[in-house]
TORTOR-614162 format. One record per residue: x, y, z of N, C-alpha, C in turn. Coordinates in steps of 0.05 Angstrom, whole numbers, plus 32768, in hexadecimal, padded with zeros to 4 digits. Layout:
<rs>
XYZXYZXYZ...
</rs>
This chain:
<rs>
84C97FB2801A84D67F99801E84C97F83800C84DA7F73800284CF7F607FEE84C97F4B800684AF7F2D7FF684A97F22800B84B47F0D800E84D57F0A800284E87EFD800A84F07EFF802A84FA7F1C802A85077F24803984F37F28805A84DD7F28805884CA7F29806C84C07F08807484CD7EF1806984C57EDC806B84E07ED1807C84D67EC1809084EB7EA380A484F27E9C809585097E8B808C85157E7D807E85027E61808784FF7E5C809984F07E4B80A784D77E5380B684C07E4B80A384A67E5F80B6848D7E4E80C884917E3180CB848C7E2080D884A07E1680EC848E7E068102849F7E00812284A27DDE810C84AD7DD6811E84B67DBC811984947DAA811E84857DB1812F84707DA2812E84587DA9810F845E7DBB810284567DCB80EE84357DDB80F5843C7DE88101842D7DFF8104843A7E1C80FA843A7E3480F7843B7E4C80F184457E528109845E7E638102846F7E6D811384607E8D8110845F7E8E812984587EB0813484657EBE8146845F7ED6814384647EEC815084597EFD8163845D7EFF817D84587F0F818F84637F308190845D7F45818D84667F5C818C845F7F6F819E84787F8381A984727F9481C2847C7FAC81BD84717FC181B5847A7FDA81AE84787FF081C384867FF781C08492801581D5848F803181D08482803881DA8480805581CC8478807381DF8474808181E78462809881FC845480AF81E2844880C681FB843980D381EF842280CD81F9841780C081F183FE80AD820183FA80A4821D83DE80AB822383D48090823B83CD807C823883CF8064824483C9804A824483A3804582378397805C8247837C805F823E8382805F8226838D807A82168384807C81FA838C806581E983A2806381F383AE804881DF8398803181E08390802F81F08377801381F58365801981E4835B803581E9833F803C81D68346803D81B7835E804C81B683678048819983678024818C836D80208193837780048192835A7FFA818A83417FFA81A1832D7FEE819483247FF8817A832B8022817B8320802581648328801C8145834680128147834B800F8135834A7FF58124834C7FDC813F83497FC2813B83337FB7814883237FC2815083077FB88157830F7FAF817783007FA8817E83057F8F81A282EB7FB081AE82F87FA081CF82F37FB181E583047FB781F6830A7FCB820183217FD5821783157FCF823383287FCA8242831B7FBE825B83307FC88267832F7FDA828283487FE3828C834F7FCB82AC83647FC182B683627FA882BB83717FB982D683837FCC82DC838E7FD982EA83987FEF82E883A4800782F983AE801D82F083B2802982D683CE801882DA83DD801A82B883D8800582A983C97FF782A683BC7FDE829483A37FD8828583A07FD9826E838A7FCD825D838F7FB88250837B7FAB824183767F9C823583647F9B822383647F98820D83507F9B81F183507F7881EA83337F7581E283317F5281E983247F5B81C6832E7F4381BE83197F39819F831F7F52818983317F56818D83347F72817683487F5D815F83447F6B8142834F7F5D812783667F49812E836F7F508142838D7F3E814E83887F2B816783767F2B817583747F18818B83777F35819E837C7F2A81B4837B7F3781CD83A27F4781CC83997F6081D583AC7F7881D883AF7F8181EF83CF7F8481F883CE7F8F821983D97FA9821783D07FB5822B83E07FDF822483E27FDB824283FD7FE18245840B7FE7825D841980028260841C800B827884358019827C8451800A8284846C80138277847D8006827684827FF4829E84897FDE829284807FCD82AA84987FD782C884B57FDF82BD84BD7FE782D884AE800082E484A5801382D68498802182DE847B802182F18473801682E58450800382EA84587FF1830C84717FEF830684707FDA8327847B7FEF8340848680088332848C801F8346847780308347845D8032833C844C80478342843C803D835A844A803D8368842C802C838084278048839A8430805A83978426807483AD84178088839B8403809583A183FF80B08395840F80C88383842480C68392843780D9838F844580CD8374845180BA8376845280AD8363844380A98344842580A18349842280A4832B842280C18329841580D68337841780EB832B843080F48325844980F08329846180F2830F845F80DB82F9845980C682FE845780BC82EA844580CB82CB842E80D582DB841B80E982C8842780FB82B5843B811182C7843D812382C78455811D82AD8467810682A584778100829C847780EC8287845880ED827B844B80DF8267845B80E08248847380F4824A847480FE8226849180EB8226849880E5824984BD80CF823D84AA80B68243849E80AC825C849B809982688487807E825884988063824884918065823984758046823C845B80498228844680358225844B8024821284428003821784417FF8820884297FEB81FC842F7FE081E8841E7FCA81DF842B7FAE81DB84167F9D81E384207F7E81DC840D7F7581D384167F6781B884017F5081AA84047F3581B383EE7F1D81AC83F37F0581AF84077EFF8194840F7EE4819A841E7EDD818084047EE2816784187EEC814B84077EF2813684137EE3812384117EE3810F84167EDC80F184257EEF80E984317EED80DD84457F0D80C9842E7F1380B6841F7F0380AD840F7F0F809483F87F2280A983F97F2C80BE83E67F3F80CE83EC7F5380D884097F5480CF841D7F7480DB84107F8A80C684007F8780B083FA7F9F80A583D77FA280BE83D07F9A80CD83C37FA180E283CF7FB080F483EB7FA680FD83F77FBA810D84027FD48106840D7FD880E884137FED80D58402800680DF83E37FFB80DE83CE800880DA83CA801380FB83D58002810D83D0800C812983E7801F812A83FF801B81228414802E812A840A8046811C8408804981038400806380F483EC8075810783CD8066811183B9807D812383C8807D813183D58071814683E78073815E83F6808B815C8402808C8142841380B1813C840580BC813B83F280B8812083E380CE812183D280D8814383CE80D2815983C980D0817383DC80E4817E83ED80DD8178840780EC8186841C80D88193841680C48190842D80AC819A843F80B7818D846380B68199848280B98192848E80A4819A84A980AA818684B18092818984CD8097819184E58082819284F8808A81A28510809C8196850B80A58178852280B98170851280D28174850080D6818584F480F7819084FA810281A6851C80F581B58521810781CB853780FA81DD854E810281E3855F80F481EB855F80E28208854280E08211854580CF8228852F80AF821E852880B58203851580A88204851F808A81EB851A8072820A8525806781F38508804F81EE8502804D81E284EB803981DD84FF802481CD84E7801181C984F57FF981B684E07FDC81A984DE7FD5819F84CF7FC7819784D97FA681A184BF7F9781A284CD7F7A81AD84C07F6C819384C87F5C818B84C77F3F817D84CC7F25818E84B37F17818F84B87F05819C84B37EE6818784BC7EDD817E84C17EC9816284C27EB0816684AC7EA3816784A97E7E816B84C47E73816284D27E63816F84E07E4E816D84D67E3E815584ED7E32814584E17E1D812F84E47E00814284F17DFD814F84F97DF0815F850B7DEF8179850A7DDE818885217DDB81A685397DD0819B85427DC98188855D7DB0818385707DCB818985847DC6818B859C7DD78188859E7DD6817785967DCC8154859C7DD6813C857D7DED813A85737DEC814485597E03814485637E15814C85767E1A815D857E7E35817685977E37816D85A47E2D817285C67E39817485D07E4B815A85C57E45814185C27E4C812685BB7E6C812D85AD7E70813385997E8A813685AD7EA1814985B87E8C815C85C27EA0817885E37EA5816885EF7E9B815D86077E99814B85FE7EAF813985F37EAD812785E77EC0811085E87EDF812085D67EE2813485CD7EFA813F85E17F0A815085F57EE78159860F7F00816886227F05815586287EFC814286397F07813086347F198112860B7F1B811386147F33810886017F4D811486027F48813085FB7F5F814786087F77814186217F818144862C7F9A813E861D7FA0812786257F98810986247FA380F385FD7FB080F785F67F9A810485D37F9C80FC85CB7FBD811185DD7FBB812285D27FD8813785E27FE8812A85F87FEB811686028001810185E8800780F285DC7FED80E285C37FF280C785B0800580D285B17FF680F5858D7FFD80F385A08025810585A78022810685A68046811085A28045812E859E803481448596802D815C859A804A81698589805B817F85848075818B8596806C819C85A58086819D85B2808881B185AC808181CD8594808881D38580807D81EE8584806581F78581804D81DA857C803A81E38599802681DC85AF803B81D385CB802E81DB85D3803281F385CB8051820385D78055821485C3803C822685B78040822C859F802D824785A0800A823C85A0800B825B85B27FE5826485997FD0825785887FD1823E85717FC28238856E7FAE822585847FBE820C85937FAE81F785B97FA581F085C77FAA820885D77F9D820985E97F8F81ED85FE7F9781E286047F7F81CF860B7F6781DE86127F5781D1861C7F3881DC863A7F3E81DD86457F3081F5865A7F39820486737F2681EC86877F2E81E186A07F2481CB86A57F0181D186A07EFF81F786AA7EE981FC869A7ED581FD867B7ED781F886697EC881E9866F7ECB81D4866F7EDE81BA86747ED881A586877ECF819D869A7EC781B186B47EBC81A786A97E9C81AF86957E9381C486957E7981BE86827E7281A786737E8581A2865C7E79818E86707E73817586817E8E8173868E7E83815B86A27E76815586A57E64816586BB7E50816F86BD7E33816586D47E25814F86C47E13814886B57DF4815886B97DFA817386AF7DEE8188868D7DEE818586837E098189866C7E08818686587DF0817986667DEA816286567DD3814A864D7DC0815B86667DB7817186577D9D8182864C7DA0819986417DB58199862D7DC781B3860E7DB381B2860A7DAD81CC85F17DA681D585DF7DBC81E585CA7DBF81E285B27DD281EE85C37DD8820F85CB7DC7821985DB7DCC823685EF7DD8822D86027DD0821E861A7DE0821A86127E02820D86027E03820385FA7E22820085F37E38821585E27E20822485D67E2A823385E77E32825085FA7E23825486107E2C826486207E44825F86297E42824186377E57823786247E72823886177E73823886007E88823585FB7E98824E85F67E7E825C85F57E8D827886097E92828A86237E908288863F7E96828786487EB18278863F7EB3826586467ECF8254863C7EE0825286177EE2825B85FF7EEF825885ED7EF0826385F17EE6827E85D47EE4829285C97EFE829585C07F0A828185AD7F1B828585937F23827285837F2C8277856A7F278262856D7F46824985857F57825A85867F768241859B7F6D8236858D7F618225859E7F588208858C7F5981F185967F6781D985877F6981BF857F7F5281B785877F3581BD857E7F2281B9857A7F0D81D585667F0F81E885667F0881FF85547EDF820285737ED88200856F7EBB820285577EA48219855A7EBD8230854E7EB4824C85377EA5824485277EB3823985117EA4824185087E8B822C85177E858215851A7E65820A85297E57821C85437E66822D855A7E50823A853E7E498252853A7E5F825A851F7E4E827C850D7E38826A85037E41825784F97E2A824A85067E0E824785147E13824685267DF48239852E7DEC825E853C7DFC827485417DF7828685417E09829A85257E0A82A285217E1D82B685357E2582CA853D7E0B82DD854F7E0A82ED85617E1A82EB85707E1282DB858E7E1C82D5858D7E3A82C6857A7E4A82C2856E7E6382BA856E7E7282D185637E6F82E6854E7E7682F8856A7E70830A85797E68831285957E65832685B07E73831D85AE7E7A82FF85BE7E9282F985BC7EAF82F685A27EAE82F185927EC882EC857A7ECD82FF857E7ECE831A855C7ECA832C85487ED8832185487EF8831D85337F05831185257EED82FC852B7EE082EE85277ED482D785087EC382E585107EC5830384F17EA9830C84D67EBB830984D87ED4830784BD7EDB82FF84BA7EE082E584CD7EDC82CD84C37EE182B884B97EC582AD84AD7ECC829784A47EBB828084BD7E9F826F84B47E96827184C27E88826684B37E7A824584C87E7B823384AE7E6F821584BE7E6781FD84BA7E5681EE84CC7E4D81D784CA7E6481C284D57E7C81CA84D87E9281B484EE7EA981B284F77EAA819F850E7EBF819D85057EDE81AE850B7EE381B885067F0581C7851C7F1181C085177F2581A785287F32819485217F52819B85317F6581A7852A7F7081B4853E7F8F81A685477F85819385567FA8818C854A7FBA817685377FB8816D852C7FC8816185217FE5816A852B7FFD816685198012817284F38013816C84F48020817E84CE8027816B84D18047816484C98048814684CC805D813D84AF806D813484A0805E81488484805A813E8472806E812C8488808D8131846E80A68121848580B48108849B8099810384AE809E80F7849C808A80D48490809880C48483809280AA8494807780A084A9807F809F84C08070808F84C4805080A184BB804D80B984BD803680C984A8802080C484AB801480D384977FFB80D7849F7FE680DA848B7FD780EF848F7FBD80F8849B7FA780E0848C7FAA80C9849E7F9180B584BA7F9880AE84C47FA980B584D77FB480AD84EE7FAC80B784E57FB080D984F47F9880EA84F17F8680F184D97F7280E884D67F5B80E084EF7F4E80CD84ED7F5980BA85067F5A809B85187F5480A385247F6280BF85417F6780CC85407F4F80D9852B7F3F80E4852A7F2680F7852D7F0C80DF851B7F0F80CB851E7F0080B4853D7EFC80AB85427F0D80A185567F0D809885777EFE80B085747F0580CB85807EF680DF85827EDC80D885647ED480D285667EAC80D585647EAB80B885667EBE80AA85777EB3808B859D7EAF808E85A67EC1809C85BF7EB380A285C47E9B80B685B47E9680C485B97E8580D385B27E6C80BE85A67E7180B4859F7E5180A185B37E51808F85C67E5C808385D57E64806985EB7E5A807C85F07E438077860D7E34808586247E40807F86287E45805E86407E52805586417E6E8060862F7E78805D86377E9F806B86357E99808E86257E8D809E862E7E8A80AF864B7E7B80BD86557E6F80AF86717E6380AA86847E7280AD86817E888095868C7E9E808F868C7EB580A686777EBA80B6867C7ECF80C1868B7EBE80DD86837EAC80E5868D7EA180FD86BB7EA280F686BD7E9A80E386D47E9980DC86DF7EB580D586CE7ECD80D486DB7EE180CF86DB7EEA80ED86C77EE580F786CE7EF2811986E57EDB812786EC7ED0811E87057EC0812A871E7ECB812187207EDA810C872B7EE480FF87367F01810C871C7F0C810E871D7F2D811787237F24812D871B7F17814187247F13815C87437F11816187507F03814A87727EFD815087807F1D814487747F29814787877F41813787797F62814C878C7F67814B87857F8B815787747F9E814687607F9C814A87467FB08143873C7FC48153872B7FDF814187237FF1814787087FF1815487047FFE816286E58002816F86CF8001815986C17FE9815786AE7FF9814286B27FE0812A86C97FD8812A86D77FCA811586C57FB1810A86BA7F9B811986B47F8E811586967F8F810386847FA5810886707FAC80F886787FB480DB868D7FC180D786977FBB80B6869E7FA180AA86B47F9680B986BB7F7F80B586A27F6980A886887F6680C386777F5180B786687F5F80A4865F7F7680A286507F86808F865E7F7E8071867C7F7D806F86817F718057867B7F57804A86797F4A806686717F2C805B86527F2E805B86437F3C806286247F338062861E7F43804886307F57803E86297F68802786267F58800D863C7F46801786437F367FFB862B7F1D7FF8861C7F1A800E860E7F05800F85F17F06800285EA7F25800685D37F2D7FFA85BB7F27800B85BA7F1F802685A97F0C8033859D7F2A804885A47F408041859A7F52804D858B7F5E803E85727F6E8042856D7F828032857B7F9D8031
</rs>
């Protein structure tokens, strides 16, 4: 990837600091132990095991590192009987890692953790038809305005299909309720020429009207609780124990982690390249007006991922 294409169009917040990244990878094969110990060996720290299925590696090349077992899981192991299937079922059931927010210029750190991680025996989610792992991107806000946000959420639902055509998405993780596309009748308001005079409330209604749920490849929740808790947290209840934070939670990437040919900048590239259309008024113009388009006419299953794929082809704004 050229380091066009691995760069924000915008890589400062509005207050001008460095926009970062939080990252959460998915993967099995592994125990939470080894992953911790690996982890220090590879980036220095110390592992500290904090509960069951929980560690923590403090002061390693990246800041502090958390190794979990996947969290619905982790809140059902509470009998005997229980973890020992959980044990017993170590090669689907899948571990993560979470970083603090980083810099993009420190993903060849994580490069280096995914690589021992295979070499370990970590898999990733095209090694077996139940297993769907996935990678999280979690991506500082440049800002709160509704010209910061709405840009981005426009961009991402209209060229959602084509982008889960590029990337090859596992079957696993089309079939299981986690990445969700965005439902036509949101993308029919985003791309509506209404939208333009949209206020942070008017999104935020539409949003939670079309999408109250957090399994979505691009899961709005937890900027909308930010901006208004209230009105988050009374459409979506589960939503009162999560997190709330001014950052994109970009959530469709598989982890392909012992797959050579992958890597985290790679789908970085794929997130870059998102808020390169969103900033590009004319191609975003363009695709909004072609899905108004495809929308008035009788189409095939599938259809719309050609359709914008022609117009983002022509734009060059992909790698």
């Amino acid at each position: 990837m050229s380091g066009q294409q691995n760069r924000l169009s915008e890589y400062e917040t509005r207050d001008g600091l460095l926009r970062r990244v939080g990252i959460e990878v998915e993967f099995a094969g592994m125990t939470e132990r080894d992953v911790a110990h690996l982890v220090a060996q590879t980036l220095g720290g110390t592992p500290n095991q904090t509960s069951d299925y929980e560690w923590e590696i403090e002061q390693t090349a990246l800041g502090r590192i958390e190794v979990l077992l996947d969290t619905a899981l982790r809140d059902w192991s509470d009998s005997g009987a229980k973890r020992i299937g959980l044990d017993i079922g170590r090669a689907v059931i899948p571990v993560e890692y979470i970083t603090e927010p980083l810099r993009p210029a420190r993903f060849a750190d994580l490069e280096r953790l995914n690589a021992a991680l295979a070499g370990a025996g970590a898999i990733g989610t095209q090694n077996g038809i139940a297993l769907g792992f996935g990678v999280h991107l979690n991506v500082a806000l440049t800002g709160t305005n509704i010209s910061d946000i709405l840009p981005v959420v426009q961009a991402f639902a209209l060229i959602e299909d084509w982008l889960r055509s590029e990337m090859g998405i596992d079957p696993a993780r089309r079939i299981l309720p986690f990445v969700n596309p965005y439902p036509a009748d949101l993308v029919d308001a985003l791309a509506s020429p209404e939208a333009d005079g949209w206020s942070i409330d008017d999104l935020l209604k539409v949003y939670l009207e079309h999408a109250p749920s957090r399994n979505h490849a691009l899961d709005l929740l937890p900027i909308l609780k930010h901006l208004d808790e209230d009105a988050v947290v009374d459409a979506v209840p589960e939503m009162a124990q999560k997190s709330a934070r001014p950052a994109w939670h970009y959530r469709l990437p598989d982890c392909r982690i012992d797959d050579p040919d992958w890597s985290i900048s790679l789908e970085w590239s794929r997130w870059c390249a998102v808020e390169r259309v969103a900033a590009d008024h004319e191609l975003l113009g363009s695709l909004r007006e072609a899905w108004r388009d495809y929308r008035r006419h009788l189409h095939v299953p599938g259809g719309w991922a050609s359709t914008s794929g022609d117009v983002i082809r022509s734009s060059g704004v992909f790698p």
